[in-house]
C-alpha positions as a Python dict, from the first residue, in 0.01 Angstrom:
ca = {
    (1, 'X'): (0, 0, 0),
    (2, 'X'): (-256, -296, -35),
    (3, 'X'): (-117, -615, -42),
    (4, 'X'): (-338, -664, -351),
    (5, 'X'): (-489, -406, -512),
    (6, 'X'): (-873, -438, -628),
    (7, 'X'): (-1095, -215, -820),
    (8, 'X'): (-1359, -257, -538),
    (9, 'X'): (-1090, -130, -267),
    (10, 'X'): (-1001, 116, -493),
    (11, 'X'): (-1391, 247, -574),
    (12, 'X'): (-1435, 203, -174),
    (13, 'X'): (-1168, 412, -77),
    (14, 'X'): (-1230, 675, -336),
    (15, 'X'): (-1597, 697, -236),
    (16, 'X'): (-1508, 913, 88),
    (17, 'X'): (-1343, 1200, -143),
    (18, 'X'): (-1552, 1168, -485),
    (19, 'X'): (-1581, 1453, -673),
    (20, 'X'): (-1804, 1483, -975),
    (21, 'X'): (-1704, 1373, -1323),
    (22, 'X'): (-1404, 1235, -1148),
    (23, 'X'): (-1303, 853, -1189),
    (24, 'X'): (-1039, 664, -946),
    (25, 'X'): (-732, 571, -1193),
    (26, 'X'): (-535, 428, -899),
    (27, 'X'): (-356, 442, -570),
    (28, 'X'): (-78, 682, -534),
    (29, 'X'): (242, 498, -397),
    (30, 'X'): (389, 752, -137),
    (31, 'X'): (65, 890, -36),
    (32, 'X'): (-159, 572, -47),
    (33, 'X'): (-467, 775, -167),
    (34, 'X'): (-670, 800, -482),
    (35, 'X'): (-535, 982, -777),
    (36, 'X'): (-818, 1066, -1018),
    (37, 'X'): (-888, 1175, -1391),
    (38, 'X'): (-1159, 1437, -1492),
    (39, 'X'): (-1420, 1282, -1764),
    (40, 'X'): (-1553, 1587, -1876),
    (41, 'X'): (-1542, 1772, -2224),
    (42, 'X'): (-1128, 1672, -2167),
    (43, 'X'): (-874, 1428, -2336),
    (44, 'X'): (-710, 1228, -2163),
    (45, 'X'): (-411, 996, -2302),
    (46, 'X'): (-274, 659, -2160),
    (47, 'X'): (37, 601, -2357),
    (48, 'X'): (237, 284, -2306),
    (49, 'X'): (426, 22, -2532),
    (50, 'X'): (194, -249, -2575),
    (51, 'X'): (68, -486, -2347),
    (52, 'X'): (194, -197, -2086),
    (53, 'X'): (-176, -215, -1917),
    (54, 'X'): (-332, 76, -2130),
    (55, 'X'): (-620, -90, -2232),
    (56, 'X'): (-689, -211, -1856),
    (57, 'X'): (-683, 111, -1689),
    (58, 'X'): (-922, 205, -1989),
    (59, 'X'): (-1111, -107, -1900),
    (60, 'X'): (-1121, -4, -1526),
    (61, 'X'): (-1245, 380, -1569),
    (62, 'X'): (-1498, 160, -1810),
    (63, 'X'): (-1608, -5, -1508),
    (64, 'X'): (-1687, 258, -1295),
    (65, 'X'): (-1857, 523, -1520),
    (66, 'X'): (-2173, 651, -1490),
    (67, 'X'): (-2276, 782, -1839),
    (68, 'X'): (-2315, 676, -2159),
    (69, 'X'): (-2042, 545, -2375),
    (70, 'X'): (-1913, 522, -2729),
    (71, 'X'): (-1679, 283, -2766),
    (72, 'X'): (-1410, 263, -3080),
    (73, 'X'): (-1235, -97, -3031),
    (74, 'X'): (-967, -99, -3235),
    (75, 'X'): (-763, -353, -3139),
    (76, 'X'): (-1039, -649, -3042),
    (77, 'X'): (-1011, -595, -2636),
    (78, 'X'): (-1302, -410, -2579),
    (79, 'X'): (-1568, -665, -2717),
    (80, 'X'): (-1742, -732, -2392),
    (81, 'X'): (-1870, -376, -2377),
    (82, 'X'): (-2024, -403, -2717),
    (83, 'X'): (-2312, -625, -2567),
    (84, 'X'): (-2386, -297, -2306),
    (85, 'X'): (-2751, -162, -2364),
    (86, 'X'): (-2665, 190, -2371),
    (87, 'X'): (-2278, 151, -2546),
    (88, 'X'): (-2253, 279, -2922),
    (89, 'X'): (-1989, 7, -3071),
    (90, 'X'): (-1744, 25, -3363),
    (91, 'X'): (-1461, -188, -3447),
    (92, 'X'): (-1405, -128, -3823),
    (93, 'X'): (-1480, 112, -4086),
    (94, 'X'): (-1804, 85, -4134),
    (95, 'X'): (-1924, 56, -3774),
    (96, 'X'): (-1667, 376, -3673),
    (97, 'X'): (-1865, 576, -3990),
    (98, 'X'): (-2212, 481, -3816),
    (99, 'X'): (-2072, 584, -3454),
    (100, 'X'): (-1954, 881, -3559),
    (101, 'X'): (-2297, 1027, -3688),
    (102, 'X'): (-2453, 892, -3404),
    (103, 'X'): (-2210, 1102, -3202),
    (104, 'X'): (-2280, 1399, -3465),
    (105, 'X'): (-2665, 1372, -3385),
    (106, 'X'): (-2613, 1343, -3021),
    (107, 'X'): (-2369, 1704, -3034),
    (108, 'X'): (-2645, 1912, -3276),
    (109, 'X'): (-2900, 1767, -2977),
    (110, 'X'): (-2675, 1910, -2704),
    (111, 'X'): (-2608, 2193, -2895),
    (112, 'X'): (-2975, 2256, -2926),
    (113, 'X'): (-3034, 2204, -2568),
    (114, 'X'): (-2797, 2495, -2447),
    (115, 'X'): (-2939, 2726, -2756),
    (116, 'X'): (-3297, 2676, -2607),
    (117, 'X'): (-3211, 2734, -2232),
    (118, 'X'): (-3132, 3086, -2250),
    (119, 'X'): (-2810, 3070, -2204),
    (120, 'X'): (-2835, 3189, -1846),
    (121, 'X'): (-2501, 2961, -1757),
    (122, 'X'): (-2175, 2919, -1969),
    (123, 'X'): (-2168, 2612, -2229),
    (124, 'X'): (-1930, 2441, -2034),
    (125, 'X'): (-2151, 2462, -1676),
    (126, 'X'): (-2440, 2425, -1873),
    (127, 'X'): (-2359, 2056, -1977),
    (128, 'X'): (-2261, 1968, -1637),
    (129, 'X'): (-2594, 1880, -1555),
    (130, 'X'): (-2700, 1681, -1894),
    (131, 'X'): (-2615, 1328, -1877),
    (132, 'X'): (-2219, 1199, -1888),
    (133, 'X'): (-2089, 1102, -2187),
    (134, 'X'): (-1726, 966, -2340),
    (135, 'X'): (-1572, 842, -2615),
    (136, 'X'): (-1364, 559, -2532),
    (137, 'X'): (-1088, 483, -2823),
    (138, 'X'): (-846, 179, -2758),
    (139, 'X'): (-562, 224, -3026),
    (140, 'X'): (-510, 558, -3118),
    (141, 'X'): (-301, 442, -3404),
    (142, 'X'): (-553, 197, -3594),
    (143, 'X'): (-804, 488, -3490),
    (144, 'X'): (-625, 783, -3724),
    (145, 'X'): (-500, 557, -3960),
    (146, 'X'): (-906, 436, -4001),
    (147, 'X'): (-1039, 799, -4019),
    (148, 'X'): (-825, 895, -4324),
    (149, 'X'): (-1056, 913, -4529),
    (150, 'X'): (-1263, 1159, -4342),
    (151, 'X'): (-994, 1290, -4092),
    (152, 'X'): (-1118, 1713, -4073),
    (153, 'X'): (-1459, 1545, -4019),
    (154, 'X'): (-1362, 1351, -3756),
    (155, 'X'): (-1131, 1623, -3587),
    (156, 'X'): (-1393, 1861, -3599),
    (157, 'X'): (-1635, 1602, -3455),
    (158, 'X'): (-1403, 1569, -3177),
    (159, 'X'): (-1330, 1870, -3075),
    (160, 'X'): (-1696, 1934, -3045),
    (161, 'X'): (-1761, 1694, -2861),
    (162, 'X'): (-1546, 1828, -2592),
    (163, 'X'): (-1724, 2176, -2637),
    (164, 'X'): (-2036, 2012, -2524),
    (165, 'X'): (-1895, 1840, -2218),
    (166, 'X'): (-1821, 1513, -2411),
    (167, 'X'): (-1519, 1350, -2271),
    (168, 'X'): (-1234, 1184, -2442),
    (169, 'X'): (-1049, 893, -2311),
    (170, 'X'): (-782, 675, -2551),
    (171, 'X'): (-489, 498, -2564),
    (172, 'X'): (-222, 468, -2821),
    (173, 'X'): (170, 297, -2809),
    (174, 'X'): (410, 544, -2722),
    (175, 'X'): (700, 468, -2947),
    (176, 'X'): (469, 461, -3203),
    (177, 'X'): (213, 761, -3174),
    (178, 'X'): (373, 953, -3445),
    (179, 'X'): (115, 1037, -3676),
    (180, 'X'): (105, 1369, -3768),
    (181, 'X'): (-262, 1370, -3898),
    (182, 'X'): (-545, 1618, -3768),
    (183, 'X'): (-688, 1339, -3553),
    (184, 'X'): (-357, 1228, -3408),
    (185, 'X'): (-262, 1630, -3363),
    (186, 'X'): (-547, 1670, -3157),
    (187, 'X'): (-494, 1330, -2946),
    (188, 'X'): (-167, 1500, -2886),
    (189, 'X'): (-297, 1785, -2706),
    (190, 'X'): (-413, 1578, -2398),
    (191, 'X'): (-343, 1807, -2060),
    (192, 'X'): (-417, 1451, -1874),
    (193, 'X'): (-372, 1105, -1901),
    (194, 'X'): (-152, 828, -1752),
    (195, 'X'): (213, 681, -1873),
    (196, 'X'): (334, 344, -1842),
    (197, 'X'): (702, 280, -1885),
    (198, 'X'): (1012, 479, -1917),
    (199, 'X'): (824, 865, -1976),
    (200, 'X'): (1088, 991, -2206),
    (201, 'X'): (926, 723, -2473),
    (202, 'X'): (625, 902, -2521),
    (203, 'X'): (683, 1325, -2634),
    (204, 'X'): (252, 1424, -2508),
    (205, 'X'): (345, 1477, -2141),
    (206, 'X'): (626, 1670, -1994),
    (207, 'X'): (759, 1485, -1732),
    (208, 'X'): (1102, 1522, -1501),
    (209, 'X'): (1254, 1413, -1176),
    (210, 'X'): (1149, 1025, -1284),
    (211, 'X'): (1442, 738, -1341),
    (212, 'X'): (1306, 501, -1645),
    (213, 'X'): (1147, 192, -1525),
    (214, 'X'): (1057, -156, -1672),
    (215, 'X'): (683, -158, -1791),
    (216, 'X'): (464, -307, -1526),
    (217, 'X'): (96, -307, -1585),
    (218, 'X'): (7, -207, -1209),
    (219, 'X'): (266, 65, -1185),
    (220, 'X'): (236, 413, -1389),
    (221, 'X'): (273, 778, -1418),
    (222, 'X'): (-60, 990, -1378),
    (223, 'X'): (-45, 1353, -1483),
    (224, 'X'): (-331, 1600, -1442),
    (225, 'X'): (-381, 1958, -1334),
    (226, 'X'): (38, 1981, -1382),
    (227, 'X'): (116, 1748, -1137),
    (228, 'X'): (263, 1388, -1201),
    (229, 'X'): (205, 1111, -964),
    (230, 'X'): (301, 726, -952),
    (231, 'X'): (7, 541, -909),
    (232, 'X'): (-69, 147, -857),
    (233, 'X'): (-364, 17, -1078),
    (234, 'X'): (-582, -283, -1003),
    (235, 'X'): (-644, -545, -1288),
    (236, 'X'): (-955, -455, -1423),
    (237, 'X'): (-961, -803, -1612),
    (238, 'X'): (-1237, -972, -1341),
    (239, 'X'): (-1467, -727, -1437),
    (240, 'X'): (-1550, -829, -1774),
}
């Protein structure tokens, strides 16, 4: 492994394998390559205690994405991004309301889009040449616990937004996450996502073989397409 670990090494080394709508997490520790996660019309989950590093790795897929965002900042750490031309912003009620029906708009546009091709490919190959898109949502938690009042709306928005390649990146505290509202159900079904600390703290991700180990912000568990990996992630703090 690097002595110290940057997002620039990591982007650099990455570069030589990159694979469309696929984003460098980290380093893998026993093979020393790049372990990625797929940002398209998925979920994936980073579950951690807090101050784990969730909101960093979030912070450094952030960084190198290509598309469009929509960011939900629920807990005050994603401020910087706010101030991004093309970023769609909410940290509180009434901002998250406004974000969502922009989101709503930009799905009935997409929607639209395929219904006016001619349907020659699938919906799901279709949007893989329309722009890149995400929904970035730091705190889970404060996230379902601020859609209550409009939770089916907001699951159904969701879940659209995946069927129209929209990807879905959040974070939410392991020992915590145990909400059993539509939005937090379908947070729950993540096949993806990264795991900081001891694994048998968080109940989204099946995950054996691995002895518990203290947090550490650089040091987590990737899991995608059924396999797990430990990975080493570079502070994404001098990118802001």
């Amino acid at each position: 492994m690097p002595e110290v670990l940057t997002p620039d090494l990591l982007w650099e080394r990455y570069a030589a394998v990159r694979q469309p709508f696929s984003y460098a997490a980290g380093l893998d520790t026993a093979e020393v390559s790049p372990r990625t996660l797929c940002l398209y019309g998925n979920l994936n989950l980073i579950l951690g205690r807090a101050q784990c590093g969730k909101t960093n790795l979030l912070l450094l897929l952030h960084a190198a994405y290509a598309g469009q965002s929509y960011v939900i900042d629920c807990g005050g750490d994603l401020y910087p991004l706010a101030k991004e031309g093309d970023a769609h912003y909410a940290d509180d009620a009434a901002s998250l309301t406004a974000l969502g029906e922009l989101l709503e708009t930009e799905i009935k546009q997409r929607r639209a889009s395929y219904e006016n091709s001619g349907k020659t490919l699938r919906m799901r190959e279709y949007f893989r040449q329309e722009k890149e898109l995400a929904l970035w949502i730091d705190g889970a938690e404060r996230f379902s616990a601020l859609c209550q009042s409009k939770t089916a709306w907001w699951e159904n928005l969701l879940r659209a937004a995946m069927e129209v390649g929209i990807a879905i990146v959040a974070t939410a505290a392991s020992p915590r996450f145990s909400s059993y509202d539509g939005v937090s159900k379908l947070l729950k079904e993540a096949q993806s996502g990264v795991v900081f600390g001891p694994p048998d703290e968080q109940t989204v991700f099946r995950v054996s073989g691995y002895r518990p180990k203290p947090p550490r912000v650089e040091i987590a568990l990737l899991i995608a397409k059924g396999q797990v990996s430990e990975i080493q992630i570079p502070l994404a703090l001098p990118l802001l």
